[in-house]
C-alpha positions as CSV (number, residue, x, y, z in Angstrom):
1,X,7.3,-14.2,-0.9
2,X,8.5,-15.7,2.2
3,X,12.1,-15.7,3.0
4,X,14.3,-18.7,3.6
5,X,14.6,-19.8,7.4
6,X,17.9,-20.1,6.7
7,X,18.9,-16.9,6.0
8,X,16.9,-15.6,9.0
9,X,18.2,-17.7,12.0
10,X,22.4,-18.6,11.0
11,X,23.9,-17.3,14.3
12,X,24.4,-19.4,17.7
13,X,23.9,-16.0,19.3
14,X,19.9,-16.0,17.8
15,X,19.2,-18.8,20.6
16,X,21.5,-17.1,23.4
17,X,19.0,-13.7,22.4
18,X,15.8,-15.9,22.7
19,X,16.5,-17.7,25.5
20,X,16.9,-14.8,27.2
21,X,14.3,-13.1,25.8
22,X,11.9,-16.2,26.9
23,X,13.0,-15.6,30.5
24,X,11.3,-12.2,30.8
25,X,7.9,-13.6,30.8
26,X,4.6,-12.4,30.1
27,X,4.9,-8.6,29.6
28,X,2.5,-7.2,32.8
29,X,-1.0,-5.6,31.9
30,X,-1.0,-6.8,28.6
31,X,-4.5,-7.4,28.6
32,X,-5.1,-3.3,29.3
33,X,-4.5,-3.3,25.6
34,X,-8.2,-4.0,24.2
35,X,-10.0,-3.9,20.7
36,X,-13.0,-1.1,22.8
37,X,-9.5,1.1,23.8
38,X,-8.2,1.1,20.5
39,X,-11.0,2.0,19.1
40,X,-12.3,4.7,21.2
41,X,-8.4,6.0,20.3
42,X,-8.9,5.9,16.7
43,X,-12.2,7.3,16.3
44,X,-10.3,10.5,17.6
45,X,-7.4,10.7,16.0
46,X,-8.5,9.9,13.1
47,X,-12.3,11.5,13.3
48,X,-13.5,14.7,10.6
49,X,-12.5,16.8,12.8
50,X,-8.8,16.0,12.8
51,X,-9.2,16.8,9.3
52,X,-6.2,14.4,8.0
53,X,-3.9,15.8,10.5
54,X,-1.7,17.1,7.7
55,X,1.9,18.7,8.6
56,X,1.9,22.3,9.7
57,X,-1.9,22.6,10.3
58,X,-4.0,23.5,13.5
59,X,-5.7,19.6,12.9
60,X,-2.2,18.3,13.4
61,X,-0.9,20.4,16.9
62,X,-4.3,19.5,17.9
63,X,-3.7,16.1,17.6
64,X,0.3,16.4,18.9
65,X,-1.2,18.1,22.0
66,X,-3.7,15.4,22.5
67,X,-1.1,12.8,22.0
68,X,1.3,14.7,24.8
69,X,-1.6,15.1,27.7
70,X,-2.0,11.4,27.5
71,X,1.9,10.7,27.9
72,X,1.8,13.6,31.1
73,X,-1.2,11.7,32.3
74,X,0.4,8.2,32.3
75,X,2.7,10.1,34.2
76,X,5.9,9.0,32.0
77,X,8.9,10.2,31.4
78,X,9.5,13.4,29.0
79,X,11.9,12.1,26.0
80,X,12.3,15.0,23.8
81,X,14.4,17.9,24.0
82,X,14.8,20.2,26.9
83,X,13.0,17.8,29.1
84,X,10.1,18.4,27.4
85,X,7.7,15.6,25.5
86,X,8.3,17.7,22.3
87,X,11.0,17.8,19.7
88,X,10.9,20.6,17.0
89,X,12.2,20.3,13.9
90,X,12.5,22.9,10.7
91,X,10.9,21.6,7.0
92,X,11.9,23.1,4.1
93,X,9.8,23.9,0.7
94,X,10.7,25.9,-2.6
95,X,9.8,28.0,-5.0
96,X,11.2,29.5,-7.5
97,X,12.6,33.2,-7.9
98,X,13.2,34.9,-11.2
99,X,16.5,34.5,-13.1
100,X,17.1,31.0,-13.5
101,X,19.3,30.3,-16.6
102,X,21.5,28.1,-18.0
103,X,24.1,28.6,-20.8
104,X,26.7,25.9,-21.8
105,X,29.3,25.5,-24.4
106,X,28.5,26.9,-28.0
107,X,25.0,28.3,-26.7
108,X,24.6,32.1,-28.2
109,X,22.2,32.6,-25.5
110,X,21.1,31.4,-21.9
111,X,18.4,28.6,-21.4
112,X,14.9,29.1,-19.5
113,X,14.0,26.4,-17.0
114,X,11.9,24.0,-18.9
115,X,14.0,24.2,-22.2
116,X,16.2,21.1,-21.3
117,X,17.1,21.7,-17.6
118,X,15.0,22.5,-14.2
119,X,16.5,23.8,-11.2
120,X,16.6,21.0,-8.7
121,X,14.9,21.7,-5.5
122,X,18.3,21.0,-3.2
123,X,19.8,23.8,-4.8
124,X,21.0,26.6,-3.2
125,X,20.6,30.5,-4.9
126,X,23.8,31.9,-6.7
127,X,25.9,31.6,-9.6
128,X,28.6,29.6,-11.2
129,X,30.9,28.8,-14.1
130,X,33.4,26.8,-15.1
131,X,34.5,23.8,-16.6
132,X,32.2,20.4,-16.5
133,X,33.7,17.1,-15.3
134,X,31.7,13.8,-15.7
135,X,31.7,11.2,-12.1
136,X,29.3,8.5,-12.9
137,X,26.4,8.1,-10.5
138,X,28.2,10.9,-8.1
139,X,28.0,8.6,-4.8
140,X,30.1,8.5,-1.7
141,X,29.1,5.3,-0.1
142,X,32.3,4.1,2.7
143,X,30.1,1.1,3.9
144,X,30.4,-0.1,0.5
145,X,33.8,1.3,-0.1
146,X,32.7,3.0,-3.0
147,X,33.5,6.4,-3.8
148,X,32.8,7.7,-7.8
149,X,35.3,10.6,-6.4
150,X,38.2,8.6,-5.6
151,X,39.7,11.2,-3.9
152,X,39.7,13.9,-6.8
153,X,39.8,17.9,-5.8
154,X,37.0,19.0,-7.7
155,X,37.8,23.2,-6.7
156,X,35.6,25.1,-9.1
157,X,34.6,22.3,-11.3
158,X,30.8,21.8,-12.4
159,X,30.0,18.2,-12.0
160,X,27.9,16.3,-14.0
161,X,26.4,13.2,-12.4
162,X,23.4,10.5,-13.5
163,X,20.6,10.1,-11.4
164,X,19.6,7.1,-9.4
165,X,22.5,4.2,-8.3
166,X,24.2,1.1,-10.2
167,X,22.6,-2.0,-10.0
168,X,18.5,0.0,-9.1
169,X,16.9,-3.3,-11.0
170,X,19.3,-6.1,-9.4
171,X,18.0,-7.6,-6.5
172,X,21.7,-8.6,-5.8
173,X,22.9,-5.2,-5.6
174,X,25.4,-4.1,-2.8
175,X,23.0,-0.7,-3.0
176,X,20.0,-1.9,-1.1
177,X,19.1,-4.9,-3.6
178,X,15.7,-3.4,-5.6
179,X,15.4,-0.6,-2.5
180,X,16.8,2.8,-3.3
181,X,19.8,3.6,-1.5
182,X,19.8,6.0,0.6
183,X,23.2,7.3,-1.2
184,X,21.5,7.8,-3.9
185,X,19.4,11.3,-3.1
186,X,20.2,14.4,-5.0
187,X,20.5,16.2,-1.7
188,X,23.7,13.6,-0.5
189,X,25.2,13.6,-4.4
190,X,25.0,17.6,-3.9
191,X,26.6,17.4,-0.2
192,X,29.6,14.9,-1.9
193,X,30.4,17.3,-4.6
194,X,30.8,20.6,-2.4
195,X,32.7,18.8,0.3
196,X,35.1,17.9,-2.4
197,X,34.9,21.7,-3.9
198,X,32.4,21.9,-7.0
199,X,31.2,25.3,-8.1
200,X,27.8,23.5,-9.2
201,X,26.5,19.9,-9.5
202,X,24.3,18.6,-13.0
203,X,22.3,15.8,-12.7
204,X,20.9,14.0,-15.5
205,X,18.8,10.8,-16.5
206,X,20.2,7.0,-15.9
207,X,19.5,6.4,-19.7
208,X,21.4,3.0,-19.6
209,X,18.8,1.9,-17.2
210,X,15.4,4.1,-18.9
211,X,14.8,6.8,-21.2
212,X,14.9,10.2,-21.0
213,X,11.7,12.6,-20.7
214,X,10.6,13.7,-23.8
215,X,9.0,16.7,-23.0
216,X,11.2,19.3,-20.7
217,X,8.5,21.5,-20.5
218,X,5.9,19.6,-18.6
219,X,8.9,17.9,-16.7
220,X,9.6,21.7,-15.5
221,X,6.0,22.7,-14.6
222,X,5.7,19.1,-12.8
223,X,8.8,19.9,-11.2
224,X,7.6,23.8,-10.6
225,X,4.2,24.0,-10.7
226,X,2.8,27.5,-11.5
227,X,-0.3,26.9,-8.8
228,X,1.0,25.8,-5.4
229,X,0.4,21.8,-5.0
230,X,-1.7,21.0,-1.9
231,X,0.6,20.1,0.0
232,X,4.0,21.1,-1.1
233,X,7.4,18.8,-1.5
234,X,8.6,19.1,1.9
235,X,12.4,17.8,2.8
236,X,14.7,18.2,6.2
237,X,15.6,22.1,6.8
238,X,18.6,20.6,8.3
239,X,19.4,18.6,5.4
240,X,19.1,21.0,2.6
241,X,20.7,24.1,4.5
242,X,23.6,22.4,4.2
243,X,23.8,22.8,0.5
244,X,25.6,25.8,-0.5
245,X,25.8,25.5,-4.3
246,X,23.5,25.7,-7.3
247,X,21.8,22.3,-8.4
248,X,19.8,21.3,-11.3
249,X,18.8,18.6,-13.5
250,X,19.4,18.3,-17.5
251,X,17.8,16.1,-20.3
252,X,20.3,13.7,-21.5
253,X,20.6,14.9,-25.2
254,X,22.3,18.5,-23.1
255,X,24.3,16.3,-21.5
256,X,25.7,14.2,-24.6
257,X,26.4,17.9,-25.6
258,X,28.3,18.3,-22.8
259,X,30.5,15.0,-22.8
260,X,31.2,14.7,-26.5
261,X,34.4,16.3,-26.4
262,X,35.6,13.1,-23.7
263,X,35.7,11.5,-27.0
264,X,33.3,9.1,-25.7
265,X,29.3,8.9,-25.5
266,X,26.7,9.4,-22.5
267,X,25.8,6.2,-23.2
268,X,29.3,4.5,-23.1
269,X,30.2,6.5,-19.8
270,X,27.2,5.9,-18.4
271,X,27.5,1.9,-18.8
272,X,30.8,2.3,-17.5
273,X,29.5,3.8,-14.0
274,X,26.9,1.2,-14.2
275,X,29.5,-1.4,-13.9
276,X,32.2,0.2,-12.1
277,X,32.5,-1.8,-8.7
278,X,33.9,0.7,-7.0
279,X,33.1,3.9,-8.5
280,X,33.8,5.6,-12.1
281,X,36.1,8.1,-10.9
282,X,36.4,11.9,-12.4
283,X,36.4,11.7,-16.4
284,X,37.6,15.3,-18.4
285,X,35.3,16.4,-20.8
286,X,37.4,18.4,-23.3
287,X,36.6,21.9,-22.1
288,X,32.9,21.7,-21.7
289,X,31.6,24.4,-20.0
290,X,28.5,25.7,-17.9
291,X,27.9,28.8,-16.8
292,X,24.4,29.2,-14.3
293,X,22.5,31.4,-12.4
294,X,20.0,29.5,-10.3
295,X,17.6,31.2,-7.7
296,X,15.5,29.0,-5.2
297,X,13.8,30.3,-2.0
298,X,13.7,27.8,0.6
299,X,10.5,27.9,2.6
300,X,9.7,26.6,6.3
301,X,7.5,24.8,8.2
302,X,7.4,23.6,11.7
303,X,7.5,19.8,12.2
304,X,7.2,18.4,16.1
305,X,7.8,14.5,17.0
306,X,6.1,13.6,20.2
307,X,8.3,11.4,22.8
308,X,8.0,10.2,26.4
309,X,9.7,7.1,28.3
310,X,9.4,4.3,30.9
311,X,12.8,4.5,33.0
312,X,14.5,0.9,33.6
313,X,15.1,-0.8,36.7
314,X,18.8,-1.9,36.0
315,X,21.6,1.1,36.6
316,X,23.4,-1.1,34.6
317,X,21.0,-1.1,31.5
318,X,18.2,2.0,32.0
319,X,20.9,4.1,29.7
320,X,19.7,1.7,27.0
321,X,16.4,2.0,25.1
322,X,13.9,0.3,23.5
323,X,12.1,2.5,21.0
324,X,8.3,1.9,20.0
325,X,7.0,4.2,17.5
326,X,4.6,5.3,15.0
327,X,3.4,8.8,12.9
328,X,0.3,10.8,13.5
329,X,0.4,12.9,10.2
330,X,-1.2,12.1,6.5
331,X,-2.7,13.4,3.9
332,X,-4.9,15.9,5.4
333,X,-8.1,17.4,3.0
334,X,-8.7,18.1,-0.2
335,X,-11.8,21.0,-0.1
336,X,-15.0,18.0,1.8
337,X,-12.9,15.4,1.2
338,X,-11.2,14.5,4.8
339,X,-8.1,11.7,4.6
340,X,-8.9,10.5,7.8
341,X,-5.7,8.1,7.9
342,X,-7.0,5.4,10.1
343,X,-4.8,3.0,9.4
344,X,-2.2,5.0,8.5
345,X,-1.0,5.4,10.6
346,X,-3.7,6.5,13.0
347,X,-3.8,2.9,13.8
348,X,0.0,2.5,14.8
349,X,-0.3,5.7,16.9
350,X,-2.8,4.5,19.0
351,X,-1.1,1.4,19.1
352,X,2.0,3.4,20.6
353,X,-0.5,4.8,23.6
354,X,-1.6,1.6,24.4
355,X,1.4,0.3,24.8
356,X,2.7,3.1,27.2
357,X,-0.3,2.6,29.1
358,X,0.6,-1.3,30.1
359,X,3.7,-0.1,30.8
360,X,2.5,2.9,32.9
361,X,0.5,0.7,34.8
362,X,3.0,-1.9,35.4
363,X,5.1,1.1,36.5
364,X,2.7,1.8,39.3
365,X,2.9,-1.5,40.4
366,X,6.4,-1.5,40.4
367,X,7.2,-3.7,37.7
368,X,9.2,-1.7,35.2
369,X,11.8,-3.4,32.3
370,X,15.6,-3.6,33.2
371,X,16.0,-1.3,29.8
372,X,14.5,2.0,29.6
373,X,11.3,2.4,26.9
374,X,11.0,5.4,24.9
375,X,7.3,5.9,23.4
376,X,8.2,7.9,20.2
377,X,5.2,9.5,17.6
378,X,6.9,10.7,14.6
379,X,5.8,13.9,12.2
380,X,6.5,14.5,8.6
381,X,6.4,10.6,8.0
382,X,4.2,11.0,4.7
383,X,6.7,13.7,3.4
384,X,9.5,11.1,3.5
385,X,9.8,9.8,6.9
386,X,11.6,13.5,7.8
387,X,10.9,13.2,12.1
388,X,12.4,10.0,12.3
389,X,15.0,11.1,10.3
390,X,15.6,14.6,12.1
391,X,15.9,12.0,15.6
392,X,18.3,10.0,13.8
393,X,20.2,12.9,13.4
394,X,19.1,14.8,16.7
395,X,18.9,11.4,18.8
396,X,17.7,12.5,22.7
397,X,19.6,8.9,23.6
398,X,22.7,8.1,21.9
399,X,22.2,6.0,18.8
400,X,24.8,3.3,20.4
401,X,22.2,3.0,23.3
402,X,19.4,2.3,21.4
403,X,18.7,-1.3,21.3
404,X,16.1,-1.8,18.8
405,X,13.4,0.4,16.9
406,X,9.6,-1.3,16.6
407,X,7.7,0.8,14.2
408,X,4.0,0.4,14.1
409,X,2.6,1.3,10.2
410,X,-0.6,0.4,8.9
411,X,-1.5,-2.6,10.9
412,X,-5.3,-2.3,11.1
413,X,-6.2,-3.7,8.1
414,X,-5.6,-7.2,6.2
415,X,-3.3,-6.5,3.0
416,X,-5.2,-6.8,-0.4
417,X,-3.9,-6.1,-3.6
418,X,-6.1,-6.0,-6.6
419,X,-5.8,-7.2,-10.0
420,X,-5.6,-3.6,-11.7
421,X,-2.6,-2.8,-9.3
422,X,-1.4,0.7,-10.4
423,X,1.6,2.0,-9.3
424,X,0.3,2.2,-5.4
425,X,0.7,-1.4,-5.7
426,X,3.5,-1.9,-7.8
427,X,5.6,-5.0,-7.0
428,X,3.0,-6.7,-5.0
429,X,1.4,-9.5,-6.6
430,X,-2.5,-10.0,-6.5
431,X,-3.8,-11.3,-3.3
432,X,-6.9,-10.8,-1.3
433,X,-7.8,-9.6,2.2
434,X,-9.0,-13.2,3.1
435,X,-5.4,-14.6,2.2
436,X,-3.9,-12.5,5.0
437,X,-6.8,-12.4,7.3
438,X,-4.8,-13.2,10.3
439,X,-1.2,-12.2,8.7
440,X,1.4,-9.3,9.6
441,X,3.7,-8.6,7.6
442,X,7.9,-7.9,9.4
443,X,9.9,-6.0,7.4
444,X,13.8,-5.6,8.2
445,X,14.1,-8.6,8.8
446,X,16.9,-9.5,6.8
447,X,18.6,-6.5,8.5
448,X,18.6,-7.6,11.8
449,X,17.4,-11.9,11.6
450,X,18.3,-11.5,15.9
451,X,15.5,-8.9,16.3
452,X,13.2,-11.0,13.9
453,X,13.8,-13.9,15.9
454,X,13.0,-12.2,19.2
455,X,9.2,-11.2,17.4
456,X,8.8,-14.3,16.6
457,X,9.6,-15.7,19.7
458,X,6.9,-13.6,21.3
459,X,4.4,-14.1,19.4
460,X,2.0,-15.4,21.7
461,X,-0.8,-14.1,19.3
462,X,-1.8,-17.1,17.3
463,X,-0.8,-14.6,14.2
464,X,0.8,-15.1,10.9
465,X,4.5,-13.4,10.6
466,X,5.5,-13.0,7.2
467,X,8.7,-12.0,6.4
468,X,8.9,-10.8,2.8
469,X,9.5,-8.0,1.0
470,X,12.8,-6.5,2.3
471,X,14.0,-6.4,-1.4
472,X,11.4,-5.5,-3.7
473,X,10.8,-3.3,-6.3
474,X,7.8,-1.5,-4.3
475,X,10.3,-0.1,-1.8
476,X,8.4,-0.8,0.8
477,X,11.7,-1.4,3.2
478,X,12.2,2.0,2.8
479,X,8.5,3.7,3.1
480,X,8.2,4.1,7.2
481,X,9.8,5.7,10.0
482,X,12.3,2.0,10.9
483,X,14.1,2.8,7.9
484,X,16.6,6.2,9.4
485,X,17.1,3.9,12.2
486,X,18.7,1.2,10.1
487,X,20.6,3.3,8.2
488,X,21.9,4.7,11.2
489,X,23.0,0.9,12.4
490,X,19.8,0.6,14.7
491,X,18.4,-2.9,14.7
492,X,14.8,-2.2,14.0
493,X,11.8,-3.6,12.3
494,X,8.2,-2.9,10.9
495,X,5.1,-4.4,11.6
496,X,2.8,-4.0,8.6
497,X,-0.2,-5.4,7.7
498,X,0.2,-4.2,4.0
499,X,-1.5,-2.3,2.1
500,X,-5.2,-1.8,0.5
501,X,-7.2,0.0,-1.9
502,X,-8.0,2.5,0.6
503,X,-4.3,3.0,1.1
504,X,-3.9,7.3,0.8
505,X,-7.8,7.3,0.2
506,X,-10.7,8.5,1.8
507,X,-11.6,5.5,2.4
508,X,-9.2,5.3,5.7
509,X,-11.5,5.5,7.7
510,X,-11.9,3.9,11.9
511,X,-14.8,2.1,10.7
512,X,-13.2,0.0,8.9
513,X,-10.4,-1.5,11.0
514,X,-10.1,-5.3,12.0
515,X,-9.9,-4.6,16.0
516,X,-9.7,-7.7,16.9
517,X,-6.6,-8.3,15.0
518,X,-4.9,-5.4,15.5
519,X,-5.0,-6.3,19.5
520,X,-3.1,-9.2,18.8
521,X,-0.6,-6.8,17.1
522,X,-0.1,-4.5,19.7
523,X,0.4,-7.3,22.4
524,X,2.8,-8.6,20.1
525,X,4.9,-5.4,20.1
526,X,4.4,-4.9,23.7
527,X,5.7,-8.5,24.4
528,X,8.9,-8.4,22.0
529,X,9.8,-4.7,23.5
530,X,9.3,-6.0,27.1
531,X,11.8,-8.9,26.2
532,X,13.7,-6.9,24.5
533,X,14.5,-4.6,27.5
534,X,14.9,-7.6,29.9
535,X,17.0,-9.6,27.2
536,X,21.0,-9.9,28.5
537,X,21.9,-9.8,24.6
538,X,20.8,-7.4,22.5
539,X,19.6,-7.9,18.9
540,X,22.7,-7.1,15.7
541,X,22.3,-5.2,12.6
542,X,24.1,-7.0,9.1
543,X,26.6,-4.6,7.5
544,X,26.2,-3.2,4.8
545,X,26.8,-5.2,1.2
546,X,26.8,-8.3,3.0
547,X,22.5,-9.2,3.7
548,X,21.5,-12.1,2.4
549,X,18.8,-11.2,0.1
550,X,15.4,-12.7,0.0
């Protein structure tokens, strides 16, 4: 689905941007950047040996290790904390302790997880009771204006909230069209409700939208496995130790329990929410009451992004950045079988080092960009983009002073999507790899149409941009390391050359990449960031609510 010219190029100040842009030239040692590099690269990174470079492994600090000797040996710039190329960060994990119940109104005796309720895994350990209150979806979005709060003091209430966001199946929404909002996570709904004094927050199913599970049990032991999982649901330590009260989820027949004495039905408030513009607002629920004891140990492991940087010319403009990054974690193994993760997003790593190497180079030669250039290598991408995050959150520049984010995903291979899709592919129709053959796909688009503009204008490449899928069911705007940086009001984008049925297989492996191609790609970035940091405009981002939608 291509998007409408129209929406992507409305603004005089588009031209002024490439005009300027144009002026920058050729970006110097672009031709350093060959298919024999690249591949030499990738056939390490991603090689047995790295084992799938899974987070919190030996294969992985290996690989972090190997990825900072080659920034020292460019002899760039240190970019992450404490002038050092590294930047630590804390993941969390969680298990459960014994003593979780739940006991509401009329009950004569306390629940066990699994009989209509699971601890979610935001909450925090501890008890509380009190009386339930009922606030729609339980979002606090101020871009939008919308607040289901509206400003109620919530001190020792227990709030009961639906999962999800209004409008999740409206490509119109104001919430991210078909992408899931941000706003929406339990972690943010759990943040809201404490900030505004809840004992304890509920959270149950969206059943306006879709049903309810009909089997609590295996959604517990999904939720809680008795084994460990191979790799474990990781989120941001620094995110969920800011949560300070319990949390857990309910099957909507406890929760139309729980409401009936509003005089009104879970459905009926939970249509109301649904169409609330502005937020629902705190409803009474006629002396429903909860009482819980929830215990959840929270579990760490040690993330690390890799960063380094080009300094610019201009004393005017080298406080400004240009950030090109990837990740170098996936899947790691499962017993023989290795997830090698060539294209992803081995391929986009490598990628990054050869693009700090033309710029090294050109460095030495004294040719460096007006605007500095920060080489950035993400962790923790596959567990929910959480480096990128944690820099978003932890920036080493000032988010004001970054002028764009080009993220590198999954661009060695030509997207293909079979006919028996499965979910991995869900909301892509059928195509094949010879249909995008010499295609790349440029996501956020519609989120910054300046910064879209400027890759096209550099595409020197002879390559196919597509811009398509910034609002589409298979979230795919919001499935790589660009997105923090636009929800953080960074103009960035994604080059993507979609995915495959090797996609989170074994079948990822170096052999298999289209080398030629992916040259072209990286050229492309390294043109577009080298205009980008000589440009005397820099690229917008749309507010919020008001995108056009594709």
């Amino acid at each position: 689905m291509l998007n409408r010219r129209s929406h992507l190029f409305p603004a005089a100040s588009v031209v002024a941007l490439l005009l300027s842009a144009c002026s920058s030239g050729d970006a110097p040692f672009s031709d350093s950047i060959t298919e024999g590099a690249l591949s030499a690269d990738l056939h390490f990174l991603a090689g047995d040996a790295m084992a799938g470079r899974l987070v919190g492994t030996s294969e992985i600090a290996i690989a972090s290790a190997w990825i900072r000797s080659r920034f020292e040996s460019l002899g760039l710039r240190p970019a992450g904390d404490r002038e050092d190329y590294y930047q630590d960060f804390d993941l969390a994990w969680f298990s459960l302790a014994p003593g979780n119940e739940l006991t509401f109104t009329g009950a004569s005796r306390a629940r066990r997880p699994g009989n209509g309720w699971t601890p979610s895994n935001v909450s925090a350990t501890g008890r509380a009771s009190g009386d339930v209150v009922f606030a729609g979806f339980g979002i606090v979005e101020p871009r939008l204006d919308y607040d289901d709060y509206r400003g109620a003091d919530l001190q020792g209430k227990i709030v009961l909230v639906l999962e999800r966001e209004p409008g999740a199946t409206d490509p119109a929404s104001p919430f991210d069209g078909l992408v899931t909002a941000e706003a929406s996570r339990e972690w943010r709904k759990a943040l809201a409700a404490q900030e505004r004094g809840a004992a304890a927050i509920l959270f149950t199913r969206d059943i306006q939208n879709r049903e309810d599970s009909q089997d609590w049990t295996e959604t517990h032991r999904s939720a809680w496995p008795e084994t460990p999982r191979r790799i474990e649901r990781f989120t941001l330590g620094t995110w969920v130790n800011q949560i300070e009260i319990p949390a857990a989820r309910i099957s909507s027949e406890l929760a139309a329990t729980l409401v009936a004495g509003s005089g009104q039905s879970l459905q009926a408030l939970a249509s109301a929410a649904e169409s609330a513009a502005q937020g629902l607002g705190v409803v009474e629920l006629g002396g429903a009451r909860v009482a819980m004891n929830l215990a959840v140990t929270r579990h760490v492991t040690p993330g690390r992004n890799i960063l380094a940087m080009i300094e610019g010319s201009d004393p005017a403009l080298r406080d400004e950045v240009v950030i090109i990054g990837a990740h170098h974690d996936h899947e790691g193994r499962d017993g023989e079988v290795v997830f090698a993760g060539a294209d992803d997003d081995g391929s986009g790593t490598v990628g990054v080092l050869a693009v700090a190497e033309a710029y090294a180079r050109a460095a030495e030669q004294g040719k460096r960009p007006r605007r500095s250039v920060v080489f950035a290598i993400w962790d923790a991408e596959e567990r929910g983009l959480l480096g990128a995050w944690y820099h978003t959150e932890s920036p080493t520049v000032p988010l004001e002073n970054i002028v764009a984010n080009l993220n590198l995903d999954m661009i060695g291979r030509h997207q293909e999507v079979p006919a028996d899709q499965g979910n991995r592919f869900r909301g892509l129709e059928e195509q094949s790899a010879e249909s995008n053959s010499n295609a790349t796909n440029i996501l956020g688009y519609s989120r910054t149409p300046e910064l879209a503009a400027a890759v096209e204008s550099a595409n020197r490449f002879g390559l196919t941009l597509r811009m398509r899928y910034d609002n589409n069911e298979s979230n795919l705007l919001r499935r790589s390391d660009h997105w923090p940086f636009l929800q953080n009001g960074v103009p960035a984008v994604w080059f993507h050359t979609g995915l495959h049925p090797d996609y989170h297989r074994s079948g990822d492996t170096p052999d298999r990449i289209e080398y030629e191609k992916m040259t072209r790609i990286v050229r492309l970035v390294h043109q577009t960031s080298w205009n980008l940091a000589n440009a005397d405009e820099r690229p917008r981002i749309e507010p919020m609510g008001s995108r056009p939608r594709s």
